[in-house]
Backbone as numpy.savetxt, mean C-alpha at the origin, in Angstrom:
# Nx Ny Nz CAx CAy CAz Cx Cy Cz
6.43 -19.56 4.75 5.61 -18.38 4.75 6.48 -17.12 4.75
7.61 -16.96 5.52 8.54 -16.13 5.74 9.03 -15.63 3.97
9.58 -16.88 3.25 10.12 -16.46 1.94 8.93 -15.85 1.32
8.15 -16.19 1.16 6.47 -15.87 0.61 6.54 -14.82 0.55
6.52 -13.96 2.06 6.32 -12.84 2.43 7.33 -11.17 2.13
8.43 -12.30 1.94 9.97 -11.47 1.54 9.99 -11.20 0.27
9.35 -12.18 -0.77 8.98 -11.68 -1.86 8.05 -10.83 -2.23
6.77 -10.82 -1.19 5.52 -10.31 -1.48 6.23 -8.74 -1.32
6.89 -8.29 -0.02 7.07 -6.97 0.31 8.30 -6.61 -0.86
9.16 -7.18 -1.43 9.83 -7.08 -2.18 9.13 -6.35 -3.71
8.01 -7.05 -3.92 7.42 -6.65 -5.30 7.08 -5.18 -4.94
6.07 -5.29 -3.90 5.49 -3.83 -3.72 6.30 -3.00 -3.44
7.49 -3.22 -2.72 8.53 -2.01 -2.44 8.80 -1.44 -3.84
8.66 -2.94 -4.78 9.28 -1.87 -6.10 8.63 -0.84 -6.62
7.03 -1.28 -6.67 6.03 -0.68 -6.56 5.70 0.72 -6.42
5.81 0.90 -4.98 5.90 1.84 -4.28 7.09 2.71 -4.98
8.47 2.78 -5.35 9.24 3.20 -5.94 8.96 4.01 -7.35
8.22 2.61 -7.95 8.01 3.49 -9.46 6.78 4.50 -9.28
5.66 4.06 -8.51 4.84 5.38 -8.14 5.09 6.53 -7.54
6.24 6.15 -6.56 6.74 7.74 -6.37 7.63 8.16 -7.34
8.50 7.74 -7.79 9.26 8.47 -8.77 8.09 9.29 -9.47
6.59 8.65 -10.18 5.82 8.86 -11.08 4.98 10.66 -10.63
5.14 10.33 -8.98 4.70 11.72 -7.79 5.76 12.58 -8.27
7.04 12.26 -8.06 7.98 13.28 -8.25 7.79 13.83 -9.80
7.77 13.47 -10.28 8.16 13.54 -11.93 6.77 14.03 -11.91
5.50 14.37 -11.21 3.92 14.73 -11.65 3.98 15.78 -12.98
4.39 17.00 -12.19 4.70 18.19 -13.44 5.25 18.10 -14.91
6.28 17.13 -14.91 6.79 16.38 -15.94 5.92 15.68 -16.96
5.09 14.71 -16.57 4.60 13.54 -17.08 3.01 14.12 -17.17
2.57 15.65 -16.36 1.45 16.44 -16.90 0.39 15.54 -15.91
0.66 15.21 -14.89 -0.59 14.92 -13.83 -1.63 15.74 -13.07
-2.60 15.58 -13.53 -3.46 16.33 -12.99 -3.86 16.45 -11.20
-4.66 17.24 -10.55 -4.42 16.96 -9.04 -5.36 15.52 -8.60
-6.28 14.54 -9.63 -7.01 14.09 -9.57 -6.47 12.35 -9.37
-4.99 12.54 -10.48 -3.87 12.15 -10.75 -3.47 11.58 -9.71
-2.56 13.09 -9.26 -1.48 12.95 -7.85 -2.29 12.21 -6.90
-3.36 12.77 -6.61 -4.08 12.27 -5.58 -3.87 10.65 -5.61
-4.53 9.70 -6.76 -4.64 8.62 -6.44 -3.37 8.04 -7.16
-2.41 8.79 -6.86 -0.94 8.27 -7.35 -0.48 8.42 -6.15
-0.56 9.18 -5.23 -0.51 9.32 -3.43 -0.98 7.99 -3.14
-2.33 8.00 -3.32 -2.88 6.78 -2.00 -2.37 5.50 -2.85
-2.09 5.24 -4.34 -1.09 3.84 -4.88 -0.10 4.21 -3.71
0.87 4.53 -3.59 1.85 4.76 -2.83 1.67 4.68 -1.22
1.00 4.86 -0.67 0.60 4.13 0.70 -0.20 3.47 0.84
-0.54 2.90 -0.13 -1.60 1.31 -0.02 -0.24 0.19 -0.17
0.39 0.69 -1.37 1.66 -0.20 -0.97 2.54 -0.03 -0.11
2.75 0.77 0.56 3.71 0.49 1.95 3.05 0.29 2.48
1.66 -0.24 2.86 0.82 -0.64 4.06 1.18 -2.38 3.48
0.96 -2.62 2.59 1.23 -4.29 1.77 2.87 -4.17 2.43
3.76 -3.77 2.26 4.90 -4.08 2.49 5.10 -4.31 3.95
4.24 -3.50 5.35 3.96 -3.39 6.62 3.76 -4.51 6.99
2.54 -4.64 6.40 1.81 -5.95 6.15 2.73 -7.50 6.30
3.45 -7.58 4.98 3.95 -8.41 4.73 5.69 -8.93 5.68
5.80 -7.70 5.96 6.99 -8.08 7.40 6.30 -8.23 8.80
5.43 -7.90 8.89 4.67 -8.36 9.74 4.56 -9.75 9.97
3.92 -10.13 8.98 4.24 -11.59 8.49 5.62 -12.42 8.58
6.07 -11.77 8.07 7.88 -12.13 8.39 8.64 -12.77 9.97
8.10 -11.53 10.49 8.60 -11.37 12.25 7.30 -12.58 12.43
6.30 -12.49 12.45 5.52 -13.75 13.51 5.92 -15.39 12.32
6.10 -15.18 11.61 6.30 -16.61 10.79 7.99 -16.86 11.38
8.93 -16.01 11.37 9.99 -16.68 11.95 10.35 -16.43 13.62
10.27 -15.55 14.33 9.92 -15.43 15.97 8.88 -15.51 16.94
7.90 -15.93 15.99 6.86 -16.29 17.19 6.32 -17.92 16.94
5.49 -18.19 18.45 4.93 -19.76 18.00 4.21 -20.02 16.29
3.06 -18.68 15.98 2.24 -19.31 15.12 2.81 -19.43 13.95
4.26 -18.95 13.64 4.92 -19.89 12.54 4.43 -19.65 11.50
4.12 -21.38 10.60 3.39 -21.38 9.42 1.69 -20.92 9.28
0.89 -20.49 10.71 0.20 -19.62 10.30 -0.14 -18.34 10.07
1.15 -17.86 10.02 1.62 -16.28 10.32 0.65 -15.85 8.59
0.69 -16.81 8.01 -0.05 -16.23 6.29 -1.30 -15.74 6.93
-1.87 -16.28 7.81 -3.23 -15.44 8.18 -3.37 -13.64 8.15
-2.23 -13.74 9.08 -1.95 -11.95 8.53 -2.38 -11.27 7.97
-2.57 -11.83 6.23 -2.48 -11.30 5.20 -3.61 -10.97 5.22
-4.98 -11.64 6.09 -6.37 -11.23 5.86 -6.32 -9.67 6.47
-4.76 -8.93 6.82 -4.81 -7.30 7.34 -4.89 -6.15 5.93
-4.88 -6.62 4.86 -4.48 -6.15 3.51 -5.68 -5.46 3.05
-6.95 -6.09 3.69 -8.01 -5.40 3.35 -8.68 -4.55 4.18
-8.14 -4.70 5.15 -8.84 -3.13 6.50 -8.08 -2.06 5.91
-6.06 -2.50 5.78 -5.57 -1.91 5.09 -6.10 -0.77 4.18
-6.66 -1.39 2.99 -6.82 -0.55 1.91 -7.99 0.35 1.94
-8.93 -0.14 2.53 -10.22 0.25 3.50 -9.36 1.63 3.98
-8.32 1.45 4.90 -8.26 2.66 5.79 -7.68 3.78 4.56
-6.92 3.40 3.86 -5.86 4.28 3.67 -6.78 4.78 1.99
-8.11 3.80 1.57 -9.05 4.86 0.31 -9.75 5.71 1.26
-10.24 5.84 2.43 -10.79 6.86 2.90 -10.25 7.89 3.52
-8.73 7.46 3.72 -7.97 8.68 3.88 -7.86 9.80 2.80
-7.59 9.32 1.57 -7.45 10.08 0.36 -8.75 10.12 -0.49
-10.36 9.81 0.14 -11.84 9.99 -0.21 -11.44 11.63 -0.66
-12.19 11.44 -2.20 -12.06 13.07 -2.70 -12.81 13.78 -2.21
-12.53 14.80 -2.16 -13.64 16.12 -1.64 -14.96 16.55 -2.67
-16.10 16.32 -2.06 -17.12 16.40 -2.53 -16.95 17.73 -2.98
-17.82 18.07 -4.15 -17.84 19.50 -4.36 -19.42 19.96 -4.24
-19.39 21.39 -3.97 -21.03 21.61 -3.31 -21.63 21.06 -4.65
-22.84 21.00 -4.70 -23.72 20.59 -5.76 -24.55 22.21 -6.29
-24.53 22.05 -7.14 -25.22 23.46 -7.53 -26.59 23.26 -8.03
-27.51 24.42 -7.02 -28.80 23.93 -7.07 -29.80 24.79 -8.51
């Protein structure tokens, strides 16, 4: 479960990398703020997967539950839960 997991945080770290470079470079590459925005929350949905996944790491190799440390992974979806309503767009008034 441990290697599993070393790969899993491995992919998304890369992840996480090419979406921020993609943040940095916004002005460049002509991103709109609608853009950035959900080029932001890509970028901390995957470091929450990478959190996630060492998480996994530490209880699969230092604690008793070991090989059920993959349970964990059922954290990936409160996860993403928390971190789309962090970056929920701003309603705009409605015009009557």
């Amino acid at each position: 479960m441990a290697f599993f997991a070393v790969g899993y945080a491995i992919i998304f770290f890369l992840l996480s990398l090419l979406y921020g470079h993609a943040l940095r470079k916004a002005d460049d590459i002509g991103l709109d703020a609608d853009e950035r925005r959900l080029t932001k929350r890509a970028v901390y949905g995957y470091r929450g997967e990478i959190l996630i996944a060492l998480l996994v790491v530490v209880c699969a190799l230092f604690t008793p539950i070991g090989p059920f440390a993959g349970a964990l992974m059922c954290l990936n979806w409160p996860m993403a839960l928390i971190v789309k309503q962090g970056f929920k767009k701003e309603s705009s008034p409605e015009i009557a």
